[in-house]
Wavefront OBJ file of the C-alpha trace (Angstrom):
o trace
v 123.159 61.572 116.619
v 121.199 63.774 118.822
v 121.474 63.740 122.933
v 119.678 61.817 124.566
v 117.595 64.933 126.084
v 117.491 66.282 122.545
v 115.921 62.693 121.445
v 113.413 62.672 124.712
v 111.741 65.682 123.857
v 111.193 64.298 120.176
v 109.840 61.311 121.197
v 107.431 63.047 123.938
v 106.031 65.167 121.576
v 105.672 62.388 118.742
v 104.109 60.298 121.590
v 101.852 62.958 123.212
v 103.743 62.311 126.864
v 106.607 61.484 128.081
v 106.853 58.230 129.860
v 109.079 55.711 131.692
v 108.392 52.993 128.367
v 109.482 56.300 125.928
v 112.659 56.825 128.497
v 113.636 53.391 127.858
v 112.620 52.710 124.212
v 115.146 55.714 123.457
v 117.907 54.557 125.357
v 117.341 51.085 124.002
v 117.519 52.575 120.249
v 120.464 54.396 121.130
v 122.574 51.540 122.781
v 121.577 49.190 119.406
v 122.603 52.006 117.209
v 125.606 52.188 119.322
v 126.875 49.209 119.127
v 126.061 48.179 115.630
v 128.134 51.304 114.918
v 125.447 53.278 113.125
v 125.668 56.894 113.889
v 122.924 59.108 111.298
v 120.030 56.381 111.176
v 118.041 59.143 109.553
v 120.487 59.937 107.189
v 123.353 58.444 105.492
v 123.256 54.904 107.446
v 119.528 54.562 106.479
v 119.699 51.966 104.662
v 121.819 49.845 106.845
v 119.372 49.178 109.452
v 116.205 46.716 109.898
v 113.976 46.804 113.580
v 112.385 44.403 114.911
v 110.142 45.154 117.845
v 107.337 42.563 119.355
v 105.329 44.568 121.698
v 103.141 47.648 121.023
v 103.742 49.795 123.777
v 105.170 53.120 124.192
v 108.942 51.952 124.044
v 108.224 50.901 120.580
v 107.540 54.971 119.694
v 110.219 55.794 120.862
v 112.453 52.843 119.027
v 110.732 54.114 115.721
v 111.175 57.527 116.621
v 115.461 57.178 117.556
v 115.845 54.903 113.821
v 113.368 56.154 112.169
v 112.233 52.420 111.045
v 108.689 52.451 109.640
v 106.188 50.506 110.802
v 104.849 46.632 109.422
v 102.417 45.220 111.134
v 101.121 41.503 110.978
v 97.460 40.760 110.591
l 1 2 3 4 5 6 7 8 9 10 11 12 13 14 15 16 17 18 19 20 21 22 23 24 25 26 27 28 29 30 31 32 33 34 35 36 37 38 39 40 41 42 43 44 45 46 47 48 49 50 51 52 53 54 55 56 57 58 59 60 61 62 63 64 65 66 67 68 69 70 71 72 73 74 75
């Protein structure tokens, strides 16, 4: 996986700015991927991994960004 200043700059300039919620939403992402022991979430452990995130703020970017989960939305 890519440092954490490596994964800031992707998520600022998917985001358009850089922010404390994008700061944490990639530092969340990286401690889940962490610890469920998940280290290419882009890549070979694609498959293997499901987010769920209830709030639409910037953190949630960056979350998407880090796994690269798509997005469902409910109506």
């Amino acid at each position: 996986m890519e440092s954490l200043e490596e994964l800031l700059q992707k998520a600022e300039t998917a985001h358009g700015h850089l922010c404390a919620g994008q700061i944490l939403g990639v530092r969340m992402a990286m401690l889940g991927l962490d610890r469920l022991g998940i280290a290419d979430p882009r890549g070979a452990d694609r498959k293997r991994l499901v987010t769920f995130v209830e709030i639409d703020r910037c953190a949630t970017d960056a979350i998407g960004m880090v796994t690269d989960a798509g997005w469902a939305s409910e109506p």
